[in-house]
C-alpha atoms as one frame of an Amber mdcrd trajectory, in Angstrom:
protein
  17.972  14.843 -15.453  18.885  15.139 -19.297  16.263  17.493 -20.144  18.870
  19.719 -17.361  22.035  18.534 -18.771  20.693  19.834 -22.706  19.290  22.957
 -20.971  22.935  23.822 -19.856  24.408  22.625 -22.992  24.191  26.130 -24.957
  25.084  27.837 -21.887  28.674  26.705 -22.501  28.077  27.964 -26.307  27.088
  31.693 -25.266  30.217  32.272 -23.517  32.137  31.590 -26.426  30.540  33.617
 -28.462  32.064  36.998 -29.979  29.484  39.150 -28.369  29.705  41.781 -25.490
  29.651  40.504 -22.215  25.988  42.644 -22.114  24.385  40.182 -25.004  25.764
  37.151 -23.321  24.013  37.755 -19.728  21.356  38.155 -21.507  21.334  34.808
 -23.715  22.418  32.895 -20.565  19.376  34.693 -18.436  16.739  33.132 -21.557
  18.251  30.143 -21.195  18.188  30.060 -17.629  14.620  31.108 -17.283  13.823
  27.709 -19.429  15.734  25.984 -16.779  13.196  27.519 -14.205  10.762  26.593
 -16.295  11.566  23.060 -16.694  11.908  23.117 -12.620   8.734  24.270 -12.641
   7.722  21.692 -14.933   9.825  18.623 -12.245   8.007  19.990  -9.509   4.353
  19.985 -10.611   4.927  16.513 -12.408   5.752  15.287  -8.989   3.599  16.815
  -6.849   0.855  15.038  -9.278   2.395  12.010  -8.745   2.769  11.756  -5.335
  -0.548  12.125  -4.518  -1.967   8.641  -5.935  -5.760   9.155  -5.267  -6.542
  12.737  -4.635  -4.529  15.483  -6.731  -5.608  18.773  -5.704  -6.647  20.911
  -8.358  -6.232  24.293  -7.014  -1.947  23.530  -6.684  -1.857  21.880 -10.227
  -3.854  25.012 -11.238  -1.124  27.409  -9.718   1.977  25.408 -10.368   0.741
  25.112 -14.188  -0.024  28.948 -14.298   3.531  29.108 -13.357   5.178  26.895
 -15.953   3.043  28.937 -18.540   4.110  32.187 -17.531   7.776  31.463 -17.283
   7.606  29.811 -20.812   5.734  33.073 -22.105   8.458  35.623 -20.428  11.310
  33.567 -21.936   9.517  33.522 -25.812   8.966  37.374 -24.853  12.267  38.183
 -24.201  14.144  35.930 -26.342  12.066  37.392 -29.520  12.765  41.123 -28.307
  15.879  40.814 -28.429  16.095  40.030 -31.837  17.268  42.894 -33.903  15.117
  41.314 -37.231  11.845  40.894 -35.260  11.397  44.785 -35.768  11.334  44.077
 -39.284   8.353  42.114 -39.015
């Protein structure tokens, strides 16, 4: 539940931000799709859990393929829209 509660932290911090309303949707959409991803995270966690002798591998498989890609499309968009990462 605090891993949530620092997730929507910033969110509170992009809206008062002197940027157009266009660069804050899109701040507050990275930051959301970490809070999917952390969701993501909650779920698989305790569908592990809850399964004390048998976990099935095929649904940790998916639910981690998941969590990865989520993470990857956030560090994706986050770094494109980054004016100096053309400059690298």
């Amino acid at each position: 539940m605090i891993v949530l509660a620092v997730m929507a932290l910033p969110l509170r911090l992009v809206w008062d931000l002197r940027i157009d309303r266009k660069q804050k949707t899109g701040l507050a959409g990275i930051f959301l799709l970490g809070l999917v991803d952390v969701v993501f995270a909650i779920v698989r966690v305790v569908e592990t859990s809850a399964s004390a002798h048998h976990v099935d591998v095929v649904w940790l498989g998916l639910w981690s393929m998941i969590e990865a890609s989520v993470c990857e499309l956030s560090a994706i968009v986050g770094s494109s829209l980054n004016p100096s990462a053309d400059m690298i």
